[in-house]
C-alpha positions in Angstrom: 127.5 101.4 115.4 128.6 102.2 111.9 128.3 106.2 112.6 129.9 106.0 116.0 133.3 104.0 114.6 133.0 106.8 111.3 133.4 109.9 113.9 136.0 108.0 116.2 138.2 107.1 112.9 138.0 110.7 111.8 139.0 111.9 115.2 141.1 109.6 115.9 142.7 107.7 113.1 145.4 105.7 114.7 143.1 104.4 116.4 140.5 103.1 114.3 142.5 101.4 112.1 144.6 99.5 115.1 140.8 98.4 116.2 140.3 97.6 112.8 143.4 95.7 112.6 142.3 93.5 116.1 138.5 93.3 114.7 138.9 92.3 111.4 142.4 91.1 111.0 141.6 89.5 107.5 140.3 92.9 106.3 143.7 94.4 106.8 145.7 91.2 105.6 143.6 90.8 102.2 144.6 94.8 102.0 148.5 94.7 102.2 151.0 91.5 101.8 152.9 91.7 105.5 152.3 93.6 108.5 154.8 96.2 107.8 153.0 98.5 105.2 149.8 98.9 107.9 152.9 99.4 110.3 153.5 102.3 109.1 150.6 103.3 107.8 149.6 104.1 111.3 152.6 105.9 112.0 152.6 108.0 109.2 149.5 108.2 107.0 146.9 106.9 109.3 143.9 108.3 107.5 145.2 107.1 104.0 145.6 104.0 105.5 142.7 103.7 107.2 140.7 104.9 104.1 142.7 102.2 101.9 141.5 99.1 104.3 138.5 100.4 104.3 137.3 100.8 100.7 139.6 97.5 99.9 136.8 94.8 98.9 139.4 91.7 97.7 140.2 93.1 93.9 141.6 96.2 94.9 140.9 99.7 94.2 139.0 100.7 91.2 138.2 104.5 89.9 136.9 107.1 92.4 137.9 104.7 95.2 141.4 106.7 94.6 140.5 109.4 94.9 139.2 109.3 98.7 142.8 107.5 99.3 144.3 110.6 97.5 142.6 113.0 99.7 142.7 111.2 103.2 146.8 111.2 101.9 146.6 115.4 101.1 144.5 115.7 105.5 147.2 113.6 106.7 149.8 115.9 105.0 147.5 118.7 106.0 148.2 117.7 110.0 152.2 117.0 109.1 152.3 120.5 108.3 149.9 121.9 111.2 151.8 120.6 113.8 155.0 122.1 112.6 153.5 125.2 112.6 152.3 124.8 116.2 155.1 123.8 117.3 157.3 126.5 115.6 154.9 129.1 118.0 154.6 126.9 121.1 157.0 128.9 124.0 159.9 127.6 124.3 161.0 126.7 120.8 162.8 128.7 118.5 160.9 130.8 116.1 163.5 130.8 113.4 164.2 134.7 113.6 167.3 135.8 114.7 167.2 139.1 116.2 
């Protein structure tokens, strides 16, 4: 089961962390203060987020534990920038060029 919610978080990371959120409600809550920081964690960074709830264990976040937060942060900035760029060449938007 472990293995099958690991490939459906990385596919689809919105997702997993908003059955996260429903399945273990006190994993999420021992991880942030309010419900607004997960809020938009799942609009904005949803693999940094997910990664943060994840690797939280009650103290926090210690050493190379920051390091996979860091890098789920860079893919989710990573797919910011890789939908712009699809959507500046999907037909029917403006390429920027003037001719």
């Amino acid at each position: 089961m472990g293995c099958f919610f690991a490939l459906f978080a990385g596919v689809f990371p919105r997702l997993g962390l908003l059955f996260v959120w429903v399945a273990r409600p006190k994993l999420v809550d021992a991880a942030f203060d309010s419900w607004f920081w997960p809020l938009l964690g799942i609009i904005f960074l949803p693999f940094a987020t997910l990664m943060y709830v994840i690797l939280y264990t009650g103290g926090g976040l210690h050493g190379f534990d920051w390091f996979w937060v860091v890098f789920a942060g860079i893919l989710d900035v990573i797919h910011w920038g890789a939908g712009w760029t699809q959507r500046r060449q999907a037909p029917g938007y403006p390429s920027g060029v003037q001719a």
